[in-house]
PLY file of the C-alpha trace (Angstrom):
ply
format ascii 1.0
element vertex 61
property float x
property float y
property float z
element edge 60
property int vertex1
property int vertex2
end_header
-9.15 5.69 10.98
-7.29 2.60 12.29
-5.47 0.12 10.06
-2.63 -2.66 10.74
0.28 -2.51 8.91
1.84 -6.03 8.49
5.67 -5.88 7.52
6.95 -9.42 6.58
10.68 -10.76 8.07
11.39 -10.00 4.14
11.60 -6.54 4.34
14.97 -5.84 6.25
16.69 -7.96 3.85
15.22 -6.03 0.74
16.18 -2.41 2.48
19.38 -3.56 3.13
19.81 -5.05 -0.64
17.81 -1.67 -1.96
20.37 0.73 0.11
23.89 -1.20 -1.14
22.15 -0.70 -4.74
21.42 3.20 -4.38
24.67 3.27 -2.68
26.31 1.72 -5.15
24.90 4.18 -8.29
25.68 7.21 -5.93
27.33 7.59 -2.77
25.05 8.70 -0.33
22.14 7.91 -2.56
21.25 4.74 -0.51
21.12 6.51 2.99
18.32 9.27 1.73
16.32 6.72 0.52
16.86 4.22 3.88
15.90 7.44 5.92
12.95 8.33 3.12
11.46 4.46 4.08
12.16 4.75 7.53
10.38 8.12 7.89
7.45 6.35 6.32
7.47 4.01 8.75
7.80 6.30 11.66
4.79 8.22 9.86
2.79 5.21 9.68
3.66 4.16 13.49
2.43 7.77 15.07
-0.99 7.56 12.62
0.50 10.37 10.25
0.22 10.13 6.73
3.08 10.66 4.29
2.54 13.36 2.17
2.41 12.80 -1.53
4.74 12.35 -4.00
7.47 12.50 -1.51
9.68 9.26 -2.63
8.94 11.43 -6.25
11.64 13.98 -4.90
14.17 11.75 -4.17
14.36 10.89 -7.81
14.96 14.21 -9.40
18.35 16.16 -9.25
0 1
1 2
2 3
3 4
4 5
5 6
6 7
7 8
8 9
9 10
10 11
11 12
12 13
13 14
14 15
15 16
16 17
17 18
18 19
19 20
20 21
21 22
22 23
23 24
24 25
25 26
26 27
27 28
28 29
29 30
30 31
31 32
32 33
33 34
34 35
35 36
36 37
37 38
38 39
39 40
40 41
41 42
42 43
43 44
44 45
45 46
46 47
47 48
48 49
49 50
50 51
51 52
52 53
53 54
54 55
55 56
56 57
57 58
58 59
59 60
C-alpha cells in the first residue's frame, strides 16, 4: 500500500515542547519518547509499520 504522510512546520516545535515536558517530570524521560516518535517516523519513511501498542510501553514502569 502507498500513502503520504504530511507533517506540518508545527510539529518540531511541539516535539521539542513535548521532550522539555517529559524531561522535566523525569530525567531522561523526554529522550525515550523523542527517539519512540522518531522511530515512528523512520518506520513510516522505509514503508514499515509500527507495531502496536508500542508508545503503550513507554508509559508503564
Amino acid at each position: 500500500m502507498t500513502y503520504r504522510l504530511v507533517v506540518r512546520d508545527e510539529v518540531d516545535t511541539d516535539l521539542i515542547e513535548t521532550e522539555g515536558w517529559y524531561e522535566s517530570k523525569q530525567t531522561g524521560k523526554g529522550t525515550i519518547i523523542l527517539c519512540a516518535i522518531t522511530s515512528v517516523f523512520a518506520n513510516l519513511r522505509h514503508g514499515s509499520s509500527p507495531y502496536p501498542g508500542f508508545l503503550t510501553s513507554l508509559f508503564t514502569g
